[in-house]
Each structure stands twice: as C-alpha cells, then as structure tokens.
C-alpha positions as CSV (number, residue, x, y, z in Angstrom):
1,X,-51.8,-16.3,-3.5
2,X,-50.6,-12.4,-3.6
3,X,-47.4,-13.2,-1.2
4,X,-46.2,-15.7,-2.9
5,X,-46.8,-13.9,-6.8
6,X,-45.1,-10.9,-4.5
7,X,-42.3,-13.2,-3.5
8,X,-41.9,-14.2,-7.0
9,X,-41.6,-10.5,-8.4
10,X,-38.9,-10.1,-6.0
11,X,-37.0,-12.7,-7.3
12,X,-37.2,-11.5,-10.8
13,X,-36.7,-7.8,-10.0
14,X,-33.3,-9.2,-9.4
15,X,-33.1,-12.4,-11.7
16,X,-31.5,-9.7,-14.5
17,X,-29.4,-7.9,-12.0
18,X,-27.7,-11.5,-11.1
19,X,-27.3,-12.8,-14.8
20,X,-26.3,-9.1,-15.9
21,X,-23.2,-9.6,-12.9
22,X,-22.4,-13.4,-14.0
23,X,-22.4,-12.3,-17.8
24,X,-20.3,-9.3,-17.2
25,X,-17.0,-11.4,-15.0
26,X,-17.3,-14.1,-17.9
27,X,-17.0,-11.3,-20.8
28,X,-14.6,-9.4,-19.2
29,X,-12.3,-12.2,-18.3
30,X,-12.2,-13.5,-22.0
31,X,-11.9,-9.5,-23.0
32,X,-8.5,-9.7,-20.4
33,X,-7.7,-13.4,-22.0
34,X,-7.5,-12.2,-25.7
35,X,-6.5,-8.6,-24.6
36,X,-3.3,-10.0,-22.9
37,X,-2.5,-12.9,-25.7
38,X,-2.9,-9.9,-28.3
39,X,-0.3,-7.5,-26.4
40,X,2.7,-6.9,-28.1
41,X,4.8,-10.4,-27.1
42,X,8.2,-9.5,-27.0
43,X,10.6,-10.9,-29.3
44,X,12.2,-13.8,-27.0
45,X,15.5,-13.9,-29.1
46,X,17.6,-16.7,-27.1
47,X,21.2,-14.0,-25.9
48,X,22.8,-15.2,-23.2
49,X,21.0,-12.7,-20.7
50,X,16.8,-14.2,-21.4
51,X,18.5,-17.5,-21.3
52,X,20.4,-17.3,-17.9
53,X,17.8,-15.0,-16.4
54,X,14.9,-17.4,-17.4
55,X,16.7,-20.4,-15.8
56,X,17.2,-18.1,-12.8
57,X,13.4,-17.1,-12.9
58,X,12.4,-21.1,-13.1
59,X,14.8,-22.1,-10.6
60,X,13.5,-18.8,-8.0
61,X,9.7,-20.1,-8.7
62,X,10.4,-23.3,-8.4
63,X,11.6,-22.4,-4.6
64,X,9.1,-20.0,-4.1
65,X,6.3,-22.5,-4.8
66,X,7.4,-25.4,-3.0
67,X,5.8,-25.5,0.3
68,X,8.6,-27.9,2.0
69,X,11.2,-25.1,1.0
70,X,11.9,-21.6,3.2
71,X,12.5,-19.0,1.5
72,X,15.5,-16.6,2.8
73,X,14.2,-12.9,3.5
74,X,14.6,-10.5,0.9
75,X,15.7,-13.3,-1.7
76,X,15.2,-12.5,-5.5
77,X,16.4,-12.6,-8.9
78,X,17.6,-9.3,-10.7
79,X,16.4,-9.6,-14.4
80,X,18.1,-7.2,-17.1
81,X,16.3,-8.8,-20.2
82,X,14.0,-6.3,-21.5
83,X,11.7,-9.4,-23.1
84,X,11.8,-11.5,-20.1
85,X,10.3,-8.1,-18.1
86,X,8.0,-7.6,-20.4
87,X,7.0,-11.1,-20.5
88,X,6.7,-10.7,-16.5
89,X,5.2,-7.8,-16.1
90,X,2.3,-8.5,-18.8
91,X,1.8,-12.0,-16.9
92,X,1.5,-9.9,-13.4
93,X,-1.0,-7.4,-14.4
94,X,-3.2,-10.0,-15.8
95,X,-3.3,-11.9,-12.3
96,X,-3.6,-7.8,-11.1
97,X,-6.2,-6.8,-13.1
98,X,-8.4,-10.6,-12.6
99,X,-8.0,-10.5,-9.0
100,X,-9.4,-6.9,-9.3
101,X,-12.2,-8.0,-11.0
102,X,-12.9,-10.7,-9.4
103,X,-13.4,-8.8,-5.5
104,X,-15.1,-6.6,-7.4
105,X,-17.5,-8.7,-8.8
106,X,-17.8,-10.7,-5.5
107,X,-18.6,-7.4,-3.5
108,X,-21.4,-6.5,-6.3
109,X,-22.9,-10.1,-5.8
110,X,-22.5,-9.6,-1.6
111,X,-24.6,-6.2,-2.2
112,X,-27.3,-7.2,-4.5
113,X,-27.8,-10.2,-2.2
114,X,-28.1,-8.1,0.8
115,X,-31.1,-6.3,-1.1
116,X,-32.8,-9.1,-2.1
117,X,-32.8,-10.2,1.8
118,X,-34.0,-6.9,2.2
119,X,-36.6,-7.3,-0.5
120,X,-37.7,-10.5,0.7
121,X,-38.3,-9.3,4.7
122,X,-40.2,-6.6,3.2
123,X,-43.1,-8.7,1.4
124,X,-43.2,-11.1,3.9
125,X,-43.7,-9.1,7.1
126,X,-46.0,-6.6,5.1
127,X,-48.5,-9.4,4.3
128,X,-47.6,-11.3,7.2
129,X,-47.7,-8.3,10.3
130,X,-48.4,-10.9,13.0
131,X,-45.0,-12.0,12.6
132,X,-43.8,-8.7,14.8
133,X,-46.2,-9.5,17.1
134,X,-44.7,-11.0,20.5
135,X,-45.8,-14.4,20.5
136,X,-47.5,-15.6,24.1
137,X,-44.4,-18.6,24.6
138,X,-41.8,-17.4,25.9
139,X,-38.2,-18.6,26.5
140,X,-35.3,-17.1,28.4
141,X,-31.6,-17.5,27.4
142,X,-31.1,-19.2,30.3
143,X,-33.6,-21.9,29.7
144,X,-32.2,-22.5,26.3
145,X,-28.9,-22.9,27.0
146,X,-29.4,-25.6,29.2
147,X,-30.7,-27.8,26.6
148,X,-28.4,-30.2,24.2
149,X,-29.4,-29.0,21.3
150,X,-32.1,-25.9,19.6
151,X,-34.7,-29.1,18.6
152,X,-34.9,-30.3,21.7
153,X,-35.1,-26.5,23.4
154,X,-38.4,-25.7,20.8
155,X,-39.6,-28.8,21.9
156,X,-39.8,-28.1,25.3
157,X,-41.5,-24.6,24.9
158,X,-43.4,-25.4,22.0
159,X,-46.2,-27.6,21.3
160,X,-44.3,-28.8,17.6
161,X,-46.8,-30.6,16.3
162,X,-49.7,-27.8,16.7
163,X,-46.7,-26.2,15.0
164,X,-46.9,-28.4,12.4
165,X,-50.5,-28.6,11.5
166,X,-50.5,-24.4,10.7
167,X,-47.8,-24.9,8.2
C-alpha cells in the first residue's frame, strides 16, 4: 500500500506543475489576442497606394498558398503604404510571438515529463529492488530476432502464465 500512495504523491507533486503550464499558454495567448486587437490599428483610409498594394498582397497570398502553384524564386510584392505595413507587421509578430510560445511551452511540458519518468523509476525500483536483479531466464538477441513477433519470443522463454498468476 506505501508504493502505490508513493506513486500517487508523485503524480501530484507534479499535478500543479502541469495545470500551472496549461493555465499559463491559455492566459498568455488571450493576453497576445487582446494585446494585438488593442494595438494602435492603423487608419486604413482607401488612397490609391493601400488599395493597389492590398490587391497585390491578396493576389501574392493567394499564390503563395496554393499548393498546385510554384512559386518563382525571389518573387514578392514591395508595399509603400505605411497602414498596410503596419497592418502586416502587427499580424507577423503575433504568429512570431505564438509560435514562440508555443515551443516554449512544448519544451517546458517535454522537461517536466522527463522528471516525472524520473520520479516514477525512482519509487518503483526503491520499493521494488529485485527489479535490478538479473533474472535466471535468459534470452540472446539472436534468439529473439528469429521470432515473428516479441509475444511469441516471451513465450518461448517465459513460462507466461506463472507470469500471470504473480501479477
């Protein structure tokens, strides 16, 4: 009864470190949603430059995503209107800055998951210390890899159903 209450401490030791993660991406990303809706939106008065450039802009994304079109190298637009940049940039750093966050969170989660594994191995092979004992069955590599498939291979070397009874 100790291992598994052990194996449950474990678990909530990092119960609050997972949520904390999870709650963190989902307040930051609505932070960068209202952050980036809130920035000063340039004034999209309708000259002729936003107008030409923005039908140039839709026509160039239009290319760029269809997958049955090739792009030529070094293809672009050239934008001169100030609120069309702005509108641009502002769009770009908010892909930037989610993309940022989200390798970041991923690589937090990869981490804490790596010491939880650790965790876990821990408790179980300090209550269970037969388990780096050398067990008397032996296979080689050789031997295995002559079988169809790992079932069949355990069957072979192991008695499964005496197996079965000590679970």
């Amino acid at each position: 009864m100790v291992f598994k209450e052990k194996l449950k401490e474990v678990r909530g030791n990092y119960q609050y470190r997972l949520n904390t993660i999870l709650n963190f991406i989902v307040d930051v990303d609505s932070y960068l949603d209202k952050y980036f809706e809130q920035s000063d939106k340039p004034d999209m008065h309708s000259d002729p430059d936003t107008i030409e450039e923005g039908i140039k802009l839709r026509d160039f994304l239009n290319e760029v995503l269809d997958p049955n079109h090739e792009i030529e190298n070094g293809k672009g637009i050239k934008i001169k209107s100030d609120a069309l940049s702005e509108v641009l940039m502002t769009f770009i750093k908010s892909v930037q800055y989610r993309e940022f966050l989200n390798e970041m969170t991923l690589s937090y989660l990869i981490s804490c998951q790596e010491a939880i594994l650790k965790d876990y191995l821990y408790v179980v092979l300090k209550n269970n210390p037969d388990n780096l004992k050398t067990g008397k069955e032996k296979i080689s590599y050789d031997e295995v890899l002559k079988f169809h498939n790992i079932v069949t291979a355990l069957q072979k070397s192991y008695d499964l159903d005496e197996y079965h009874k000590t679970i």
